[in-house]
N, CA and C atoms as an extended XYZ file, in Angstrom:
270
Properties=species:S:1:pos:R:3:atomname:S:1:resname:S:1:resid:I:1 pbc="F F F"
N       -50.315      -12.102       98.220 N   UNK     1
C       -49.628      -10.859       97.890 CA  UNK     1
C       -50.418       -9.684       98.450 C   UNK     1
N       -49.937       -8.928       98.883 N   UNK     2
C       -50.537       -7.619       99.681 CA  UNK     2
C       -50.904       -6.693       98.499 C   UNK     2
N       -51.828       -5.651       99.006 N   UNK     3
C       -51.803       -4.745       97.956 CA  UNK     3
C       -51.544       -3.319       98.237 C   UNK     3
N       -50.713       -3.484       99.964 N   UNK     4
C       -50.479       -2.182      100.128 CA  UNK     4
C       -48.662       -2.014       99.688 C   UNK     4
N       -48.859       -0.469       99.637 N   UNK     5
C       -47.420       -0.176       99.038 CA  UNK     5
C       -46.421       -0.566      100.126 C   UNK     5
N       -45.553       -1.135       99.400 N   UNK     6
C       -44.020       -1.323      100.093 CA  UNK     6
C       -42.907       -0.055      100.486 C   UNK     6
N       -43.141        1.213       99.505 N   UNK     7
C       -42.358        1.890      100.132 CA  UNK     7
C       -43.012        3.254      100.579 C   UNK     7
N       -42.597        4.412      101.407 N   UNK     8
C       -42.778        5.514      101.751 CA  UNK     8
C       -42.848        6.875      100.682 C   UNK     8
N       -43.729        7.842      100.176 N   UNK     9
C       -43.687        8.265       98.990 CA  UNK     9
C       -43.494        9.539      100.317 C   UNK     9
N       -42.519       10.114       99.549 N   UNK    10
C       -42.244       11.685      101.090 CA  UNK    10
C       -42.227       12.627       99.656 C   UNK    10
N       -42.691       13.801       99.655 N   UNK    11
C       -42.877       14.921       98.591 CA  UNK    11
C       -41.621       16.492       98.920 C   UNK    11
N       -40.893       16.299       98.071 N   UNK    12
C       -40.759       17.581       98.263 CA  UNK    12
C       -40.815       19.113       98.060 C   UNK    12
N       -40.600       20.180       98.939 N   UNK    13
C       -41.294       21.418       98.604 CA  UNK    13
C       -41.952       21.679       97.394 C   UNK    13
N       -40.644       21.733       96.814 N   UNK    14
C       -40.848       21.934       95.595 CA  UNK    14
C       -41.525       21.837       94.864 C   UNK    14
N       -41.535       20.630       94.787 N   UNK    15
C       -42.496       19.215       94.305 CA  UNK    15
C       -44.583       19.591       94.703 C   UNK    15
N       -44.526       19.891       95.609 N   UNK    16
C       -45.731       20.561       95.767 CA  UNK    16
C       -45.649       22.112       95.414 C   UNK    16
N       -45.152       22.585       95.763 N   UNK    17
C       -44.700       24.366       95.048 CA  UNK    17
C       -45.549       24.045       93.014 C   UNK    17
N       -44.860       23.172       92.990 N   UNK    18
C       -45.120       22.899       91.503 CA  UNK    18
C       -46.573       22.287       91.443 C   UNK    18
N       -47.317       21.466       91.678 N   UNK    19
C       -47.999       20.976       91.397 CA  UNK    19
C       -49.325       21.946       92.130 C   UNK    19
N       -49.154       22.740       93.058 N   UNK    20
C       -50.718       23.710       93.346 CA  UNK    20
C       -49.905       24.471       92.281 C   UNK    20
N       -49.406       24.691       91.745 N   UNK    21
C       -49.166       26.190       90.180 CA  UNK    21
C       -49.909       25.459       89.048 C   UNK    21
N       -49.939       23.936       89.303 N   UNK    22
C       -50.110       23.697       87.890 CA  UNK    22
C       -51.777       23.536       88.273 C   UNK    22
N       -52.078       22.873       89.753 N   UNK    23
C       -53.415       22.208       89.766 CA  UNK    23
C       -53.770       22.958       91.162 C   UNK    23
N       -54.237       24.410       90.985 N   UNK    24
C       -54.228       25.316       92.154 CA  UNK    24
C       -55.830       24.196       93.174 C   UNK    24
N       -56.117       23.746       93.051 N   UNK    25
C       -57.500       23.167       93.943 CA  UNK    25
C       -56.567       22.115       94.416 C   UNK    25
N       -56.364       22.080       96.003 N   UNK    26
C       -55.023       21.098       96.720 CA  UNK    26
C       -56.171       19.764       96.579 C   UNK    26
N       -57.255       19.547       96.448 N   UNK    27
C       -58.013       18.398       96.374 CA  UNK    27
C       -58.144       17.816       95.129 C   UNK    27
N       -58.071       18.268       94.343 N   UNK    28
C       -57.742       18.082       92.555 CA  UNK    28
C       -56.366       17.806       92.662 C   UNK    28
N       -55.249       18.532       92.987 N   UNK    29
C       -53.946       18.056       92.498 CA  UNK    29
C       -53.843       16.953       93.505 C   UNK    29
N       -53.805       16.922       94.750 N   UNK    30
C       -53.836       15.273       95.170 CA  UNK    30
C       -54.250       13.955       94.595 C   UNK    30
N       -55.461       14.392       94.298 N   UNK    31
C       -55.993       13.663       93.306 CA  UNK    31
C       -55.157       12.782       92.105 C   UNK    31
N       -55.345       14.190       91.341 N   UNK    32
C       -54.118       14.115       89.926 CA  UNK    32
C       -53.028       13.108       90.303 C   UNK    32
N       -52.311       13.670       91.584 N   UNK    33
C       -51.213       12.547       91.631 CA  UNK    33
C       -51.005       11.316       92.614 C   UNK    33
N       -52.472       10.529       92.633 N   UNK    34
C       -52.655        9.876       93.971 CA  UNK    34
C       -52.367        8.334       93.270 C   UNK    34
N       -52.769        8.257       91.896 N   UNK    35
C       -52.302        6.718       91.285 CA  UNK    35
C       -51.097        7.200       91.467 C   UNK    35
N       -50.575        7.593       90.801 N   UNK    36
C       -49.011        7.793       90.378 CA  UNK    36
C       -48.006        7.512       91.849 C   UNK    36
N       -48.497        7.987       92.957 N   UNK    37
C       -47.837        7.580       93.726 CA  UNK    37
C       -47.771        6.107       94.375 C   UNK    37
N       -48.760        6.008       93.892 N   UNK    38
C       -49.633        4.010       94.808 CA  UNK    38
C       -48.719        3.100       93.459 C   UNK    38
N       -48.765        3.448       92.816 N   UNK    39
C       -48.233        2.956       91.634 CA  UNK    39
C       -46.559        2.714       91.856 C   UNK    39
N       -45.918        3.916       92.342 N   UNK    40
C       -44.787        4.250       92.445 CA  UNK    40
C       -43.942        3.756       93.953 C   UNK    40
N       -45.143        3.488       94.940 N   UNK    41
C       -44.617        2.915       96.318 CA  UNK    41
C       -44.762        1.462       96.005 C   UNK    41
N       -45.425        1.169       94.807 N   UNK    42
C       -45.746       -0.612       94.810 CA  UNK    42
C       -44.611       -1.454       93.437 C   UNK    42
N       -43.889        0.191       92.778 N   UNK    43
C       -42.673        0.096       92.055 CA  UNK    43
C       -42.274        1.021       91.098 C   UNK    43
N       -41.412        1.208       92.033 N   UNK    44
C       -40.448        2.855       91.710 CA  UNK    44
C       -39.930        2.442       90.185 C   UNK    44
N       -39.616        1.327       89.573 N   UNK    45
C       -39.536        1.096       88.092 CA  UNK    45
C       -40.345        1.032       87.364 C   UNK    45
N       -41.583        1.300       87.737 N   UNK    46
C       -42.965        1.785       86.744 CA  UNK    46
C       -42.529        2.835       85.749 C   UNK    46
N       -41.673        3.716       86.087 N   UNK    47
C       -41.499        5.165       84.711 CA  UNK    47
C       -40.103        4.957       84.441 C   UNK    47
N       -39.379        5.765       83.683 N   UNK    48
C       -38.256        5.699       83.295 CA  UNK    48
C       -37.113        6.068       83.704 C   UNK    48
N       -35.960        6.084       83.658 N   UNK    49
C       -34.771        6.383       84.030 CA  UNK    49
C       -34.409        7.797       83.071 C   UNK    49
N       -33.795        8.961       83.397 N   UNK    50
C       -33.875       10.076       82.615 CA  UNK    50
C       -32.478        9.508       81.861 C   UNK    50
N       -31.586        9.304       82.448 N   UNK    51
C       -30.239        8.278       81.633 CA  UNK    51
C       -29.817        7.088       82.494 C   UNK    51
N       -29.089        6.722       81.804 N   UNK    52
C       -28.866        5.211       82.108 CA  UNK    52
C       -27.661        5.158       83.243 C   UNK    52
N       -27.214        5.857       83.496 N   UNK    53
C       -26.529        6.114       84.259 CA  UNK    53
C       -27.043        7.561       85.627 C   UNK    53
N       -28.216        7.781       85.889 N   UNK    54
C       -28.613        8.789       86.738 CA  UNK    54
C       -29.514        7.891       87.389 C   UNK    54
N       -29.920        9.146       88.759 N   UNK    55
C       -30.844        8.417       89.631 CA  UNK    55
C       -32.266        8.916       89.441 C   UNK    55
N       -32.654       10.193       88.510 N   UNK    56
C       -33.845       10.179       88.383 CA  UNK    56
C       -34.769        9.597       87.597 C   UNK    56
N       -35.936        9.791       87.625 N   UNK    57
C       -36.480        9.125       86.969 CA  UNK    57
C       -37.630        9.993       86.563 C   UNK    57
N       -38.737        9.151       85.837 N   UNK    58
C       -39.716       10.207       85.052 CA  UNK    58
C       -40.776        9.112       84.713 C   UNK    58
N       -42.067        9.782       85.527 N   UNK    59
C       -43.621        9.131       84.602 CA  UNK    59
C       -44.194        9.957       84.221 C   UNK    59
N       -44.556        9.913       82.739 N   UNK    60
C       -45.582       10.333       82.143 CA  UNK    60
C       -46.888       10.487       82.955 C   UNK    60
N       -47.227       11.782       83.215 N   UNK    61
C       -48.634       12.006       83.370 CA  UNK    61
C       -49.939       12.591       83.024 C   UNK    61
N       -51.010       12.394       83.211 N   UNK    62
C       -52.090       12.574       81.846 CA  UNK    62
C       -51.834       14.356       81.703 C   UNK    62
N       -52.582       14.614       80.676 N   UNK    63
C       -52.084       16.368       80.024 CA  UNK    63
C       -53.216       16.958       81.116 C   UNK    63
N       -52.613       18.472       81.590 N   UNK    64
C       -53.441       19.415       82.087 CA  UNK    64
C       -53.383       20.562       81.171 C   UNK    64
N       -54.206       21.087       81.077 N   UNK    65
C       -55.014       22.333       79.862 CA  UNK    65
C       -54.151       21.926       79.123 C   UNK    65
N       -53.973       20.897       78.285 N   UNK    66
C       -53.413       20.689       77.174 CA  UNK    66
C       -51.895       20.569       77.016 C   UNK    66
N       -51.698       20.711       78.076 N   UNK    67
C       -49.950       20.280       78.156 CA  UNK    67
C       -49.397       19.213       78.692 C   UNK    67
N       -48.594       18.542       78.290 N   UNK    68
C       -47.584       17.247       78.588 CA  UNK    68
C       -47.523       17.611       80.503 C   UNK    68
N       -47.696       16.505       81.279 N   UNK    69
C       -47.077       17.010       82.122 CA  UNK    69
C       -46.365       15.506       82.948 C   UNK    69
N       -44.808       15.600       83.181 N   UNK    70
C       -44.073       14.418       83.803 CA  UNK    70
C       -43.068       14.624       85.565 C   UNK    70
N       -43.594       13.733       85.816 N   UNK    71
C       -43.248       13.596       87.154 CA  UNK    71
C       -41.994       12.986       87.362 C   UNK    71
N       -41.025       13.701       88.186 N   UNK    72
C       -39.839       13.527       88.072 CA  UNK    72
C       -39.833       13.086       89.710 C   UNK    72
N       -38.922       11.910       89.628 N   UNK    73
C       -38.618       11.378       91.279 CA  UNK    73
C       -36.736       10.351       91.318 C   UNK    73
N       -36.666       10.029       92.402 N   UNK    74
C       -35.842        9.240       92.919 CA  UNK    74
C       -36.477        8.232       93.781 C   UNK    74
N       -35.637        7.340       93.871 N   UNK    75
C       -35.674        6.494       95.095 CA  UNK    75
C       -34.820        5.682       95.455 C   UNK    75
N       -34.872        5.242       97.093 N   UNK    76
C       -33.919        4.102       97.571 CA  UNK    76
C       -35.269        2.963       97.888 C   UNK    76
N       -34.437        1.876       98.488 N   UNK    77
C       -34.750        0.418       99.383 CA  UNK    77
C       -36.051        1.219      100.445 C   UNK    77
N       -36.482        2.253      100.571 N   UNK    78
C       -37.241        2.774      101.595 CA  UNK    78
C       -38.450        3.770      101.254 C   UNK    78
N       -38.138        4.305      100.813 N   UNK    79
C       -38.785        5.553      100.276 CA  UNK    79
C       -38.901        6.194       98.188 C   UNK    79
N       -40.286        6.484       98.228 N   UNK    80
C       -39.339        7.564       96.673 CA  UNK    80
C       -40.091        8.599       97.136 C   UNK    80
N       -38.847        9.328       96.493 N   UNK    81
C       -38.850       11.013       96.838 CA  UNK    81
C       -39.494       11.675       95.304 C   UNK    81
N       -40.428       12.518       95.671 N   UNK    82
C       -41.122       12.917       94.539 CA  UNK    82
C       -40.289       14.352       94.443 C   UNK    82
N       -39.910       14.880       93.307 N   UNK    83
C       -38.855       15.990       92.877 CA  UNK    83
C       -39.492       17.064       92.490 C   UNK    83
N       -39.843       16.617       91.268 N   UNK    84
C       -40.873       17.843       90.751 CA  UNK    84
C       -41.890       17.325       89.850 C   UNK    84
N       -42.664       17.894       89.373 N   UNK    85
C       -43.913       17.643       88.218 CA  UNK    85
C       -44.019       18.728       87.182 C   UNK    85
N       -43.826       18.844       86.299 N   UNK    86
C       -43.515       19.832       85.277 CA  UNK    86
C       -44.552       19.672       84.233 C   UNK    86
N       -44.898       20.805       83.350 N   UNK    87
C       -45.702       20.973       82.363 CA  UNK    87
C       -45.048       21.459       81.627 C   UNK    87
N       -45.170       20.453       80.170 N   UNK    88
C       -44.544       21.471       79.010 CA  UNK    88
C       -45.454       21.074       78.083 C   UNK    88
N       -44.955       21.888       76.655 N   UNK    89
C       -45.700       22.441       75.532 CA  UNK    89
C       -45.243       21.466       74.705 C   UNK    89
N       -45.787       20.691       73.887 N   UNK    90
C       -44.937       19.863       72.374 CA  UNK    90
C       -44.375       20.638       71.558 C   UNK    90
């Protein structure tokens, strides 16, 4: 069994727009989200489905200054597309 990822993780704007706001040091927020993606090219069903009937999806990721923060994506047979990464408050 290989241990490199099977699919293509492509980011969008946004998706980085969001994540230097939340984790302004671009070497820290890479960081922050570098399992999550190895994780996510080796299986996009690692996090959840937002409904059971939609195409996004959502992983939990560890808290920054104390806030929840979850990573929202899609994917096909090829690629997952990373959407956004959001921080919220409980």
């Amino acid at each position: 069994m290989s241990d490199l990822p099977r699919l293509q993780v492509i980011h969008a704007i946004e998706f980085d727009e969001q994540l230097y706001r939340l984790i302004p040091d671009p070497e820290l927020a890479d960081e922050f989200i570098e399992a999550a993606k190895y994780v996510l090219a080796m299986n996009p069903e690692s996090g959840m489905a937002v409904s059971p009937v939609g195409k996004t999806w959502y992983l939990p990721m560890a808290p920054v200054d104390g806030r929840r923060v979850s990573l929202f994506y899609t994917f096909d047979e090829e690629a997952v597309f990373l959407l956004a990464v959001l921080a919220h408050d409980d």
